[in-house]
N, C-alpha and C positions, 0 to 999 in steps of 0.2 A: 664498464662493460655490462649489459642486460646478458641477463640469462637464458638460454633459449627455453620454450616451452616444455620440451624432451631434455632436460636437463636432471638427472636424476642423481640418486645419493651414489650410487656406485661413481658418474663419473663424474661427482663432487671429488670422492674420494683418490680418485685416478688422477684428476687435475691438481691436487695438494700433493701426490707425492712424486707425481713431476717438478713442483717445485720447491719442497724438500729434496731431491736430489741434485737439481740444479744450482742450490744456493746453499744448503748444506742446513740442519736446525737451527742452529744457530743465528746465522745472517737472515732466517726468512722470517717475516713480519707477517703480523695479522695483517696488511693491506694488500700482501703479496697474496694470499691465500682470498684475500675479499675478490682481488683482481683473475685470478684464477679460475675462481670455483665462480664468482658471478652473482655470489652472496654476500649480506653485506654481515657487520658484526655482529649482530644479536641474531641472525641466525643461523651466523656458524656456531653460535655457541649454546644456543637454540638445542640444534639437530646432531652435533658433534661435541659439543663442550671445548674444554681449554686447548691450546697448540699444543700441549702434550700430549691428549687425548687423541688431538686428529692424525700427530704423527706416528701413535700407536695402530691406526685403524689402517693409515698409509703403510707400517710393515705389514699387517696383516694382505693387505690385499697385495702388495708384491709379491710375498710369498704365496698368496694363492693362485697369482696371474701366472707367473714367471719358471717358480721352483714344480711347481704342479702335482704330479700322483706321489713322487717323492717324498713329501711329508706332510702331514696332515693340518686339516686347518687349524689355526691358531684361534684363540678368543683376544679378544683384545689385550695386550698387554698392559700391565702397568709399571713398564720399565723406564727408568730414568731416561731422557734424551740425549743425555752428555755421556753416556756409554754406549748407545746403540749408531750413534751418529758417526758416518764414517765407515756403516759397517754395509752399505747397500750394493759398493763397489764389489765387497769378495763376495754377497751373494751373486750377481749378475754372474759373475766370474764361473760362479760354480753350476748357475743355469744354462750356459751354452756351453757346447761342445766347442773345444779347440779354444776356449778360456777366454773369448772376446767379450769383454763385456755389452750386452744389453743394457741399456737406458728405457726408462719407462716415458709415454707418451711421445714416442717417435715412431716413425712409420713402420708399418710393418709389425710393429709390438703387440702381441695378444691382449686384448683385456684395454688397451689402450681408447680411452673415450674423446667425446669431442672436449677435452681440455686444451691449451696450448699447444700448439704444432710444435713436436720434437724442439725442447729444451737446450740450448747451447752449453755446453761448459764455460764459465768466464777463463779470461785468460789468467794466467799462473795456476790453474787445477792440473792436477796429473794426469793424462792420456790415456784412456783405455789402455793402450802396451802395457802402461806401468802397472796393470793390476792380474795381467793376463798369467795361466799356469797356475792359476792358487787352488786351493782343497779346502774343502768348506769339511771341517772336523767337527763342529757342535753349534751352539749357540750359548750363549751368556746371558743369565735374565736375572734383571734385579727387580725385584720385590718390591712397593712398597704395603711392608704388612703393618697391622695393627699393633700398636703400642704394645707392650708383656703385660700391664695391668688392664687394659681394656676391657678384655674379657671377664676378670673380675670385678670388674666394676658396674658393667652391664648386669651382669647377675644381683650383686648385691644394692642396687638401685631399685631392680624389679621386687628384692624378699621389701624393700623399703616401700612398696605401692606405687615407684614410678614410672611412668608408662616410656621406652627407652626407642625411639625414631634415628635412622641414619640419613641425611642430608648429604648424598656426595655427586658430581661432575661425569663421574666414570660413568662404565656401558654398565646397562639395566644386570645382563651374567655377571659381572664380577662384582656389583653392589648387592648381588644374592649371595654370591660365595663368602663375600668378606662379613655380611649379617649375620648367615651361618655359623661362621667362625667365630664369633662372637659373642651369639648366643641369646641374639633378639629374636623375640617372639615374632610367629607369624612372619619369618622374613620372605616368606614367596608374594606378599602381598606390594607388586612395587608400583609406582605411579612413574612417570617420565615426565620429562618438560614440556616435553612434543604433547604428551596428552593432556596436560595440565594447561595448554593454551589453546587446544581446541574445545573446551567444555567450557559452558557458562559457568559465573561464579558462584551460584547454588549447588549444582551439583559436583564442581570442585573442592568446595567447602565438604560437601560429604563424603568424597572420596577421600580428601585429606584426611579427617578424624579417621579413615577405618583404614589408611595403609601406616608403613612401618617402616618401610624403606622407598625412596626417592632419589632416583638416577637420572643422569641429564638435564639437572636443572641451573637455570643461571642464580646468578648474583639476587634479580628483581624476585625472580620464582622462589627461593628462600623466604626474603619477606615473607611474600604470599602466604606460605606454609606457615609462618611464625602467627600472621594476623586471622588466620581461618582457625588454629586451634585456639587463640584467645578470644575470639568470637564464639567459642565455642563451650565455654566457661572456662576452658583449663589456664592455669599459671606456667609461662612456658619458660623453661632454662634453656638458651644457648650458648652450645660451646663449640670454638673451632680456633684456627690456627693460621687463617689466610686471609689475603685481602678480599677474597668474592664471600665471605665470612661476616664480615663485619657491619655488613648495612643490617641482616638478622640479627645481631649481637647486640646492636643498639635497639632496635625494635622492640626483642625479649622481653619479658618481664624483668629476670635474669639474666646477663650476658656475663659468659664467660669465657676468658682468653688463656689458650693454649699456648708456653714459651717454644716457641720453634726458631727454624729460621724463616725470615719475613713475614714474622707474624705479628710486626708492628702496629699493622691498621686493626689488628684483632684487639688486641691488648689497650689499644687507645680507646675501641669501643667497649671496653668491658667495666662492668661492675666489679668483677672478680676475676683475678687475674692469678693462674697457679704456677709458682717461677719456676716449676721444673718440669718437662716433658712427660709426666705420671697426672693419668688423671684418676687414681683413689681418693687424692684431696678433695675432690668433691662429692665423697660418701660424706669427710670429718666438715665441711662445710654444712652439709643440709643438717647432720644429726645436732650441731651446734644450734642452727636456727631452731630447728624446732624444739631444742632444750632453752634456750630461751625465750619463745613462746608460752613453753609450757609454762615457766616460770614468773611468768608477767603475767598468764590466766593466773594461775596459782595466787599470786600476789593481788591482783583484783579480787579475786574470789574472798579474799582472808580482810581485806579494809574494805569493801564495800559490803560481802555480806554480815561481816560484824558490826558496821554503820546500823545497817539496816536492821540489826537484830537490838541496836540498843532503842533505835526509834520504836522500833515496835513496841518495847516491855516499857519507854518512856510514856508512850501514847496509852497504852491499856494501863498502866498504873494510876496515869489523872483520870483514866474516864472511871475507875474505881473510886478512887481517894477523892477527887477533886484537886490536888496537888502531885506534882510529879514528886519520883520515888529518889529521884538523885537531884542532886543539886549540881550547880555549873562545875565546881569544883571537882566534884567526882566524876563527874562526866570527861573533864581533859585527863584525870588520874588514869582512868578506861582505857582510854586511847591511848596516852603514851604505854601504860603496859601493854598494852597488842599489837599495836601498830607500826613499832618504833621499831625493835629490834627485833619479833619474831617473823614478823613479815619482809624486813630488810634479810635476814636470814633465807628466807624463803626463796627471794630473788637471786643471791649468787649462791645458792646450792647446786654441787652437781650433777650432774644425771646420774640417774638411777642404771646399775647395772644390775643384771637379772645372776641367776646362782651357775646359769652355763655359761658365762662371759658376755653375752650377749644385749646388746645396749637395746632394750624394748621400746626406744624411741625410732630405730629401727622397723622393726617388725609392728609397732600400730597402725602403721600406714599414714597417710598426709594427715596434716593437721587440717581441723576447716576453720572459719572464717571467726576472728575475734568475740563477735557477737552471736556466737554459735548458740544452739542451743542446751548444747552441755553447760555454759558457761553459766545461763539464766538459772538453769536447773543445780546449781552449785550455789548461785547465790541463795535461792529460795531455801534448799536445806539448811544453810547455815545461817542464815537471818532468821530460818524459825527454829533450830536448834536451842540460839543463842536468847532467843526471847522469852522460850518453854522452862528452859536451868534457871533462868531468873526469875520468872515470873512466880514459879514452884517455891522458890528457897524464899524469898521475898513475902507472898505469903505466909507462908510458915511462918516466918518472923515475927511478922502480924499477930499471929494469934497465938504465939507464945511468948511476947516481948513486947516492946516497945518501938516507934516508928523511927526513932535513931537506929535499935540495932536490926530492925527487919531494912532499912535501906543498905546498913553496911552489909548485910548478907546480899541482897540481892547485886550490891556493887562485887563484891567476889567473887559471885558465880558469874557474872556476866564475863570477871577477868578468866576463871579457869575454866567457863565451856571453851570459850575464845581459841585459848592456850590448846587446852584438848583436840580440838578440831585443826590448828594451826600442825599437833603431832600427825593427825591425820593423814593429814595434805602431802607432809615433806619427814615425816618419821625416823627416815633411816641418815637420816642428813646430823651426823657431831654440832654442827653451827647452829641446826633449828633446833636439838633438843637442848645445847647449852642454855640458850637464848632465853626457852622459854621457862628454862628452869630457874634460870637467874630473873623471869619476871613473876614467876611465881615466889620466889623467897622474897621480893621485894613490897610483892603484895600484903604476905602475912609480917612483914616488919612494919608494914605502915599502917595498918589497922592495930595489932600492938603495943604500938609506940606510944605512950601520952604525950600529948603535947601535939605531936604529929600525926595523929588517928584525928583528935579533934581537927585540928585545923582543915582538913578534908571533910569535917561532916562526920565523921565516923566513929565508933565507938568499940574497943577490946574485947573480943568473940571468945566465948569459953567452950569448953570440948563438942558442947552438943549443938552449939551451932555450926559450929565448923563439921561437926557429921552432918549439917543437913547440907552443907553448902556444899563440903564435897559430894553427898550423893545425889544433890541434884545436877551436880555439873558433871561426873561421871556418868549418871541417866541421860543427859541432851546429848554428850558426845557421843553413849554409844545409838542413841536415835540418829545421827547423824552419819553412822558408818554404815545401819543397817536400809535407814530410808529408802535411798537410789536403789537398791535393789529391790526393793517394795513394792515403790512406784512405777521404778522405768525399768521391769528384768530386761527387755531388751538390751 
C-alpha cells in the first residue's frame, strides 16, 4: 500500500491504533502496522521506534482524541503492553454517553485519519453490549524505571573521568526525564534518529561527541553513535540488555551484556557479561583494568628502566677504564636480584587504597596509552638514577681500593638503587617489601660469602665500603623520588 502524500505522523499514529484495537497487541504484527500506516520497517522504527513504543503513542492519542478536556495529555508512556492491552474497550465505554463503545478509525470518529476504513472486530471478540455501563475509576501505569544502582553508578563513573551517554528507543521527554533521574550530565542535550539521518556525516559526527542523550534511534543508528565517538579518539564501552543492542556491543571497544530477559543476543555479543541485573560491577570491572595497567607500566618501568640503567654505568665505565666494570657473571647476578622477585611482586600487588577508603585508581581519571609519555619519563628517571648510584660508589672504589672491590661496590649499588626505586614504585605493598628485602640479604650474603663472592667476580666489603655503597644508593633513590617533580612540576 503507497502512502499518500498528505500522509502524516498524527495519522500514522491513528492508523496503528486502529489496528491495535482491531487485533488486540498482541496478535498485531509489524507488517500489520507497515500495512496500515503505509511505512515500511525501518521507518516505523525510524520515526516511532519499537511496537511498544508505537502502542504507547497509540493510547496516548486516544486518549487525547476520544477522552478529551476530561484529562489531560499524557506523555508517552512507558507501560508494559501486556497490562494495558484490553484496556481500550472500558475507555471507549467511558467516552460516550449511554456507555456504547466508540472504535477508533470508524466513521464518524473525531481525530480519525485517512487510515483503514472503520476496523471490523474478528469474530469470537466481545460486542460492544459486552462492555457497555462501565466507569472508568483510574488508570494503571507500569513503570519501566531505572535499575536501584544505576544512578549510583552513573555518578560514580563520572568521579572516574567517564564520560556517561544514554542510548534509548523511547520519545526524546522521557529519555530527558529518565537522564535526569539519573544523573547524566548535560541531559537536555538530546539528538533523535529522525535528526541523525537527516545530517550529513560530518556534522553528525559532531553532534554525536557533544550530546548525551539519544532518543529514537534504531538498531543501525546505535552503531553509528558507537563508530563516530571512536573516530573520534575516545575508547567506547557498551552496555545494554536487548536485541536492537547488540550489533553496538559488538562494534564497542568494550561490549557489555546486561542479564535480563531476552537479553541473549546481548550477552553472546559481549566481551563482558554481568550475571546479575546490577550494573555497579562495572565500576569493580574498570578499577581492576586499570590496576592492572598500572601494574604492568609499574613492571616495565622497573626491567627496562633498570636494563637501561645497567647499560649505561656498563658503557661509561669502558669508555673510562677501557674494560667493562662488571663481568657477565655479575651482570646475570643484577638481574635475578631485581628482576625476578621484586618486580614479579610488583605485578600482582594490590591497589592501592587511599586513608578515606577510597581507591585513587578511581579518582585519577583514565588511564592513557601504554607508550604514554609518563611511561618514557619513568624510564629515563630510573635508568639514570640507577647509573648515577653506581657509577658514584664504583668510583670511589677506584680510588680507595682495588678494581675487584670497586666493581663488587658498584655491583651492589646498582642492586640496592634498583630495590630502592622498586620500594618507590609499589612501597605500601607486604609482597614488594618482602621481596625486596629478601633480595637485599641475599645480596649481602653473596658478596660475603668466600668461595661464593669469588665465584661471582666479587670480593668481602668491610664497613666503609658498604657506607659508600649504601649512600650512594640511598642518594640515586632519593634523586629519583624528587626528580619528576623537578623536571615535569606539571
Amino acid at each position: 500500500m503507497a502512502r499518500p502524500r498528505s500522509f502524516s505522523t498524527e495519522d500514522a499514529v491513528a492508523a496503528a491504533t486502529a489496528v491495535f484495537w482491531s487485533k488486540g497487541y498482541r496478535d498485531t504484527a509489524i507488517s500489520d502496522l507497515e500495512r496500515a500506516t503505509g511505512l515500511n520497517r525501518s521507518s516505523l522504527y525510524s520515526a516511532f521506534g519499537t511496537k511498544q513504543a508505537i502502542f504507547g503513542l497509540a493510547l496516548q492519542w486516544y486518549l487525547r482524541s476520544f477522552i478529551g478536556p476530561r484529562l489531560a495529555p499524557m506523555d508517552p508512556p512507558g507501560a508494559s503492553p501486556g497490562a494495558i492491552e484490553g484496556f481500550f474497550p472500558g475507555l471507549a465505554a467511558y467516552s460516550r454517553p449511554g456507555g456504547q463503545a466508540r472504535r477508533p478509525g470508524t466513521a464518524g470518529t473525531p481525530g480519525a485519519g485517512p487510515g483503514p476504513a472503520g476496523p471490523v472486530q474478528p469474530a469470537g471478540h466481545e460486542s460492544d453490549d459486552m462492555v457497555s455501563g462501565l466507569t472508568l475509576t483510574g488508570f494503571l501505569a507500569i513503570a519501566d524505571t531505572p535499575r536501584p544502582s544505576a544512578r549510583a553508578t552513573v555518578r560514580r563513573l563520572a568521579e572516574a573521568g567517564v564520560q556517561v551517554v544514554m542510548i534509548t528507543g523511547d520519545h526524546p521527554a522521557t529519555a530527558v526525564a529518565v537522564a535526569r533521574k539519573l544523573g547524566i550530565a548535560h541531559a537536555g542535550r538530546v539528538l533523535t534518529g529522525t535528526e541523525m539521518s537527516k545530517l550529513p556525516e560530518a556534522r553528525r559526527s559532531q553532534l554525536i561527541c557533544a550530546s548525551t542523550v539519544f532518543a529514537r534511534v534504531s538498531p543501525e543508528q546505535k552503531v553509528q553513535i558507537v563508530q563516530a565517538l571512536q573516530r573520534a579518539g575516545h575508547v567506547v564501552a557498551m552496555a545494554g540488555d536487548g536485541v536492537n543492542d547488540a550489533a553496538a556491543i559488538r562494534r564497542a571497544d568494550v561490549g557489555i551484556g546486561v542479564t535480563s530477559r531476552g537479553s541473549t543476543s546481548a550477552r553472546s555479543a559481549a566481551d563482558l557479561i554481568l550475571t546479575q541485573p546490577d550494573t555497579l560491577p562495572i565500576l569493580d570491572a574498570l578499577v581492576e583494568g586499570r590496576a592492572l595497567w598500572s601494574r604492568v607500566r609499574d613492571a616495565v618501568s622497573i626491567l627496562v628502566g633498570g636494563n637501561a640503567g645497567e647499560v649505561a654505568f656498563t658503557l661509561l665505565g669502558t669508555a673510562v677504564t677501557g674494560r667493562a666494570p662488571l663481568t657477565t657473571r655479575q651482570l646475570l647476578l643484577v638481574n635475578t636480584l631485581t628482576d625476578m622477585l621484586p618486580a614479579l611482586a610488583v605485578a600482582l600487588s594490590p591497589a592501592r587504597v587511599s586513608q578515606n577508603g577510597e581507591n585513587p585508581l578511581i579518582t585519577a581519571g583514565p588511564v592513557g596509552p601504554f607508550l604514554a609519555p609518563e611511561l618514557a619519563r619513568a624510564l629515563a628517571v630510573r635508568g639514570g638514577a640507577t647509573a648515577l648510584g653506581a657509577t658514584v660508589a664504583w668510583q670511589m672504589g677506584r680510588l680507595t681500593g682495588r678494581r675487584q672491590r670497586a666493581g663488587t661496590m658498584g655491583l651492589a649499588t646498582l642492586v640496592l638503587t634498583q630495590l630502592g626505586q622498586t620500594l618507590l614504585t609499589s612501597g605500601r605493598s607486604p609482597l614488594t617489601i618482602g621481596t625486596s628485602a629478601l633480595s637485599a640479604a641475599a645480596l649481602a650474603a653473596i658478596v660475603e660469602t668466600p668461595g661464593v663472592s669469588q665465584f661471582f667476580g666479587c670480593t668481602p666489603l668491610g664497613p666503609v665500603a658498604w657506607t659508600i655503597v649504601t649512600g650512594s644508593a640511598a642518594g640515586a633513590t632519593l634523586t629519583a623520588a624528587i626528580a619528576p617533580r623537578l623536571l615535569w612540576p606539571d
